[in-house]
C-alpha positions in Angstrom: -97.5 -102.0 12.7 -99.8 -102.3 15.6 -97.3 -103.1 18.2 -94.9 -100.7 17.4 -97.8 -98.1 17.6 -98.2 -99.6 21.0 -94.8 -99.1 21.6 -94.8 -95.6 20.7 -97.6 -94.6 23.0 -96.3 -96.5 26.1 -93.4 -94.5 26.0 -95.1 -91.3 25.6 -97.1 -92.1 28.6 -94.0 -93.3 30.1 -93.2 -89.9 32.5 -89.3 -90.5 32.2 -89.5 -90.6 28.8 -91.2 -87.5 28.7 -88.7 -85.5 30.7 -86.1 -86.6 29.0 -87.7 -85.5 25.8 -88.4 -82.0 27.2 -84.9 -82.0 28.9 -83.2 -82.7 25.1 -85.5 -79.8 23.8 -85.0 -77.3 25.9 -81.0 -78.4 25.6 -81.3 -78.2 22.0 -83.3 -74.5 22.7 -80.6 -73.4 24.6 -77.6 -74.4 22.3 -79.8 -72.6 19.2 -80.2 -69.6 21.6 -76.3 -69.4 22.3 -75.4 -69.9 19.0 -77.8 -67.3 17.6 -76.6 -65.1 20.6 -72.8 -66.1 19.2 -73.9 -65.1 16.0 -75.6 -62.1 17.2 -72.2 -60.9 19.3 -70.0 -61.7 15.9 -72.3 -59.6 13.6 -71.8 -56.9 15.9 -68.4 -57.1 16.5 -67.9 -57.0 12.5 -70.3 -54.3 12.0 -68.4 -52.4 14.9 -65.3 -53.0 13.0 -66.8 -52.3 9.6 -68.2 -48.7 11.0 -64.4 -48.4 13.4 -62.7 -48.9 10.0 -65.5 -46.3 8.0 -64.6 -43.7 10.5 -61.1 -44.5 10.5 -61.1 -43.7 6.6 -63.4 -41.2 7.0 -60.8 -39.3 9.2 -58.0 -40.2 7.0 -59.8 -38.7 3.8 -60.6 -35.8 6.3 -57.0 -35.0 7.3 -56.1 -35.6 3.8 -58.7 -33.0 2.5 -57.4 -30.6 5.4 -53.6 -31.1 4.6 -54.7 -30.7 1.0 -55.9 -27.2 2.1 -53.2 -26.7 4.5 -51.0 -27.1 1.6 -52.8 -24.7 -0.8 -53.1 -21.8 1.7 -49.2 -21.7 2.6 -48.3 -22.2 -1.6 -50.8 -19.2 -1.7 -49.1 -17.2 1.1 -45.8 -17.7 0.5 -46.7 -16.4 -3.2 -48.4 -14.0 -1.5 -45.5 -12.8 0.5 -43.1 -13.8 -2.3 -44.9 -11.3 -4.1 -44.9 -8.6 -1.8 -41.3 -9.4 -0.8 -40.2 -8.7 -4.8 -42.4 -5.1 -4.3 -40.8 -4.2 -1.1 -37.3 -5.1 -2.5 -38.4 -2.9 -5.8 -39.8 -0.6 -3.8 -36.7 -0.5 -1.3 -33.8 -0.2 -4.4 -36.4 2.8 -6.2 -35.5 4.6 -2.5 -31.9 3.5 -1.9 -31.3 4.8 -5.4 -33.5 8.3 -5.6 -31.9 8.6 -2.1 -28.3 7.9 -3.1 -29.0 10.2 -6.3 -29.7 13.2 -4.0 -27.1 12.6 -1.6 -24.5 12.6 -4.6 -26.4 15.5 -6.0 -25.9 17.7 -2.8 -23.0 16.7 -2.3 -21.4 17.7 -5.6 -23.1 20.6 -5.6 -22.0 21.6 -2.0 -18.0 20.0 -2.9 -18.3 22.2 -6.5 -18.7 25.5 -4.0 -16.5 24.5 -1.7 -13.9 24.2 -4.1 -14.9 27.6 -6.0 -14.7 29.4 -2.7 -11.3 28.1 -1.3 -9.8 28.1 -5.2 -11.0 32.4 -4.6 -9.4 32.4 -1.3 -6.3 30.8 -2.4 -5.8 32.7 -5.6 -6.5 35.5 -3.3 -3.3 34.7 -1.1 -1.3 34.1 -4.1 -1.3 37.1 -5.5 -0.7 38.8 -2.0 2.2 36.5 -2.0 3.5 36.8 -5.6 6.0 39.5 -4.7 7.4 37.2 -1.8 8.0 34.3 -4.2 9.1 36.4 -7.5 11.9 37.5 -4.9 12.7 34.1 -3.9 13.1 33.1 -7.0 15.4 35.9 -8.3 17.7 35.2 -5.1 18.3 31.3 -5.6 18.7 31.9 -9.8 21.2 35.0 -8.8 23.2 32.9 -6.3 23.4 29.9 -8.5 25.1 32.0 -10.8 28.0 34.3 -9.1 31.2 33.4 -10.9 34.6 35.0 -10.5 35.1 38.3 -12.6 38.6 36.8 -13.8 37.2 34.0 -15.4 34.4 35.5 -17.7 35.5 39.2 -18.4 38.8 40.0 -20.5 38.5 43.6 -20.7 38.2 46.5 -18.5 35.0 47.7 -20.6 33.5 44.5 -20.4 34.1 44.7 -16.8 32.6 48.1 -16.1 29.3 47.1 -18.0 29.4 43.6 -16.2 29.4 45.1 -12.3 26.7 48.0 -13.6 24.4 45.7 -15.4 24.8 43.1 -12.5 23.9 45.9 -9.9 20.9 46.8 -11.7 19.7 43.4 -11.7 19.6 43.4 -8.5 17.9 46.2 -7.5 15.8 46.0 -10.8 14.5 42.7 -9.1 14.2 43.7 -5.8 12.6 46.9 -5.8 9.3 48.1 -7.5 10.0 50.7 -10.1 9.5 54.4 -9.0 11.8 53.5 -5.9 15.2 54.2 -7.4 16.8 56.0 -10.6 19.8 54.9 -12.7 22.2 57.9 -13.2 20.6 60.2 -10.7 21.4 63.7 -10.7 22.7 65.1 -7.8 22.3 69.2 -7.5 26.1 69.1 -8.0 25.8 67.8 -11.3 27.1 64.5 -10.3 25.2 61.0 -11.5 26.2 58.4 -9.7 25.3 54.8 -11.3 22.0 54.3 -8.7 20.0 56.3 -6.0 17.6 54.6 -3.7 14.8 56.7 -2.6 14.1 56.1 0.9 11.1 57.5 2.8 12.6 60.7 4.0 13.2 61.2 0.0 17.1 61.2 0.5 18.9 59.0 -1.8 20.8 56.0 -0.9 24.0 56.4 -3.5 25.4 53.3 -4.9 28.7 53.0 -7.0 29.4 50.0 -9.7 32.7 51.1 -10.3 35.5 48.8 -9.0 39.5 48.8 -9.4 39.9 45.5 -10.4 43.2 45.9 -12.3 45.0 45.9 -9.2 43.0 42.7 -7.8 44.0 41.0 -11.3 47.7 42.1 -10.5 47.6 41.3 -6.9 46.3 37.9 -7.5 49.0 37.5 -10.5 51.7 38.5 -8.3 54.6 35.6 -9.0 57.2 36.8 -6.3 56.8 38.6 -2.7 58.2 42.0 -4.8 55.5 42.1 -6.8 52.8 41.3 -4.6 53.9 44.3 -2.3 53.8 46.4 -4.9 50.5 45.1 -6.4 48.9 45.1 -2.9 49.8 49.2 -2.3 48.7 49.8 -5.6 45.6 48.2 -4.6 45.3 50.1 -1.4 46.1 53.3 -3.4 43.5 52.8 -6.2 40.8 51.6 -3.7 41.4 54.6 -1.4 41.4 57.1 -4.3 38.1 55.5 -5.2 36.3 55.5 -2.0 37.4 59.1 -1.9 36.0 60.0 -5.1 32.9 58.4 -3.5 32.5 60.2 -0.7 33.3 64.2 -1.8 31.1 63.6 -5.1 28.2 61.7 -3.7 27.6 62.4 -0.4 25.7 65.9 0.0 24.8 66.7 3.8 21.2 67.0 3.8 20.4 65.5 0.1 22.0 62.3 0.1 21.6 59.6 2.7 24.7 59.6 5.1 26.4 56.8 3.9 27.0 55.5 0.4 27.6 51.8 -1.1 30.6 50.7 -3.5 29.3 47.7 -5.4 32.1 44.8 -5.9 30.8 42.5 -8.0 32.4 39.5 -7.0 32.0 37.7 -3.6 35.6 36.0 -4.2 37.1 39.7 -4.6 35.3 41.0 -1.8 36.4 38.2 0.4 39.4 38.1 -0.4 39.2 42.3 0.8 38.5 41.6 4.2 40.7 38.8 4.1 43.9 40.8 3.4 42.7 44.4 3.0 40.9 44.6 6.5 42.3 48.1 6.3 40.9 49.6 3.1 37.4 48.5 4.3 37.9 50.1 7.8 39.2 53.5 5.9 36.2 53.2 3.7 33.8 52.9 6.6 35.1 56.0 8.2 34.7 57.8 4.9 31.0 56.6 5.3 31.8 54.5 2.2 30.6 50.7 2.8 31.9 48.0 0.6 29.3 45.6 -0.6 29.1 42.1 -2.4 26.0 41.2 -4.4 24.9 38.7 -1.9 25.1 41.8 0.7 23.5 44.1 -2.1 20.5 41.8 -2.4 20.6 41.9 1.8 20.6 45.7 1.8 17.7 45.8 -0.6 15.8 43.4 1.1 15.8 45.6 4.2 15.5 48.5 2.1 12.3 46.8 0.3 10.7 46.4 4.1 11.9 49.3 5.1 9.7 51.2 2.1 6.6 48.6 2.8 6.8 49.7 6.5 5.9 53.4 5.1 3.8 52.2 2.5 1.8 50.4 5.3 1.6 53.4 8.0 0.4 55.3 4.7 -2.4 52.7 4.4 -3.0 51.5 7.7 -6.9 52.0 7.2 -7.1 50.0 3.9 -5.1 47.3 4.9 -7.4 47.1 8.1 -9.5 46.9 5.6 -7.8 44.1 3.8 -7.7 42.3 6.8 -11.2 42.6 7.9 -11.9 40.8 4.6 -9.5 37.9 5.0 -11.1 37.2 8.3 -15.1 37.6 6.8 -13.6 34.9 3.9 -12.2 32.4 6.7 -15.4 32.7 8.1 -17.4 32.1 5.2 -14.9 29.3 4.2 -15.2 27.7 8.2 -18.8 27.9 7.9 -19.2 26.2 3.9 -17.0 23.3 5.8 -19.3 22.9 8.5 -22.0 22.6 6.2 -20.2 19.8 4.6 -19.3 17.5 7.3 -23.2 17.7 7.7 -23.7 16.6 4.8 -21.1 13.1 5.0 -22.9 13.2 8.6 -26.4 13.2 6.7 -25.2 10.5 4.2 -23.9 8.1 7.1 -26.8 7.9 8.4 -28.4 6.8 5.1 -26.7 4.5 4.2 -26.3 2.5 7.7 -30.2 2.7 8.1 -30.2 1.0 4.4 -27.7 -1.5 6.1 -30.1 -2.7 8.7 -32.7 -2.6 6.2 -31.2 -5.2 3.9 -30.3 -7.2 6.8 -34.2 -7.3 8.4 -34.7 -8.4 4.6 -32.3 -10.9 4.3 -33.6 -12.2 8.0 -37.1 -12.4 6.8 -35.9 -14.0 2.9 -34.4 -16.7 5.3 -37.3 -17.6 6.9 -39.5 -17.5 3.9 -37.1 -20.1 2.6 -37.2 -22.3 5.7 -41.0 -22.3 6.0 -40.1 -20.8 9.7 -42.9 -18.5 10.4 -42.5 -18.2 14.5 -41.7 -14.9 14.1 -45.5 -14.3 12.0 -45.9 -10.6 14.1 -42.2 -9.7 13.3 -42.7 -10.2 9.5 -45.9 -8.4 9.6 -44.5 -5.6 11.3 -41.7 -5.9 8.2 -44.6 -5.9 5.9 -46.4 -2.9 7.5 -43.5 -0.9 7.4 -40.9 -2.6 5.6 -38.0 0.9 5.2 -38.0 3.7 7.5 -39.9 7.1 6.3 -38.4 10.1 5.5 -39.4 13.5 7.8 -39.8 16.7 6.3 -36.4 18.4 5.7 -34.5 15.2 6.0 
């Protein structure tokens, strides 16, 4: 024991020993101090990364929270302007309808006196043109119906009532009643089968009676012998006729200065001036003039005119009148059709400014439904005023 004490001491006395001690200490030191400075320098690093990573989750869970919110406010807007949407399109069809209800209703009401007015005027003209068209009438049905006397009548009788009931027809149909007298008296006694009253109150004489015997037997004539004969028996019973005319009828200063012989046939009377130019030139220097009914309803035609011409210098002042009416009417009626193109004008308008309306919604439904809200003031504008207002009197 004793000498390894004494080798224990020696060596601590021993200087070399001694620094070498001290240096392994302070080496030792130094490798504790860098390994607790390691340690040091690792802690932190993990506690840097711990907090890093904190704030990292930290942020996460913030942007969560705020998308979360993000989320909530645009569900709540677009509900919001789903909402409002649904009341301006409620809001918009309550208008487009109340408007469309009084635009029909003006309409019809201005269409339903329209049509009263110009149903007036036309009636109006319709009886001023009655006469007009009742003669019309009477003219095509009595041409359609002009036959040849040989084929319907058999008798002379027959014949004679035929040619005056034909001629009084005529006249009956052309002329308003007042204006002529069947079987006249003349202040010789004589009654001829019509007088015409014209203007200057003389009578226009007309005849019905016609030989047509010898017109039978001319046209039944087999040889040249007997047509001779039949034709101056024609020439001799027409000439004694138009005589008879003339000395009974015409009265200078009573009658008119010419009277009418009424052939009631247009194939007889043609068939006159065909072959009997003659007898109608004798009967025209006898102031006798041959008529047809087709020329008949000609000479009362001008006859008719003739009498409206008087009636109308007699009532020049009332049909001024008349006329001054006709023109207030056509005024009234040009006016009532200016007021209704107004009124399509009026209704145009409407309904293209409902047009662009439903488009600005259909715009704006489209960018509800793409979550595109660039155009935020647009809609807002939309929203503010979402269909034009109407101005007083519109």
């Amino acid at each position: 024991m004793q000498p390894l004490l004494t080798s224990a001491e020696s060596l601590v006395r021993d200087p070399l020993f001694v620094a070498a001690a001290i240096a392994a200490a302070a080496a030792i030191l130094v490798a504790g101090l860098i390994g607790l400075v390691l340690f040091l320098i690792v802690r932190s690093r993990a506690r840097a990364q711990a907090e890093a990573a904190q704030i990292e989750a930290a942020e996460a869970q913030a942007r969560i929270l705020e998308l979360a919110r993000l989320q909530t406010e645009t569900a709540g807007r677009i509900q919001q302007m789903g909402s409002m949407l649904h009341q301006q399109h409620s809001e918009l069809q309550r208008s487009v309808n109340e408007r469309l209800d009084a635009v029909t209703h003006r309409l019809g009401q201005s269409m339903q006196a329209t049509t009263q007015q110009t149903n007036e005027n036309l009636n109006k003209l319709g009886e001023r043109l009655a006469v007009i068209d009742r003669a019309q009438k009477n003219i095509t049905d009595l041409a359609s119906q002009v036959t040849s006397l040989q084929s319907v009548l058999s008798n002379k009788q027959t014949r004679g009532a035929f040619g005056q009931g034909r001629m009084e027809m005529i006249i009956q149909d052309g002329l308003p009643k007042g204006s002529y007298e069947f079987q006249y008296t003349l202040s010789n006694r004589m009654r001829p089968d019509c007088a015409i009253f014209l203007p200057d109150q003389r009578p226009l004489v007309i005849d019905a009676k016609f030989p047509l015997e010898a017109v039978t037997a001319y046209r039944e004539a087999e040889s040249e012998d007997a047509r001779n004969a039949a034709a101056k028996l024609l020439r001799q019973h027409i000439g004694t006729h138009v005589a008879d005319i003339a000395k009974k009828y015409l009265i200078a200063g009573e009658t008119q200065d010419l009277a009418l012989m009424f052939v009631p046939s247009e194939s007889v009377y043609a068939e006159l001036h065909d072959g009997f130019d003659d007898i109608v030139q004798k009967a025209y220097r006898a102031k006798v003039v041959i008529v047809s009914p087709s020329l008949l309803m000609l000479a009362i035609q001008v006859i008719q005119q003739i009498q409206k011409d008087a009636r109308m210098r007699e009532a020049a002042d009332k049909i001024h009148a008349e006329v001054g009416h006709l023109m207030d009417d056509l005024k009234r009626l040009h006016e009532r059709v200016l007021k209704l193109q107004q009124h399509f004008g009026q209704a145009n308008e409407d309904v293209r400014q409902i047009l662009v309306s439903a488009e600005k919604v259909e715009k704006r439904a489209t960018k509800i439904k793409d979550v595109d809200f660039d155009g935020e003031e647009d809609d807002q504008l939309v929203l503010a005023a979402p269909f034009p207002r109407r101005v007083a009197g519109e």
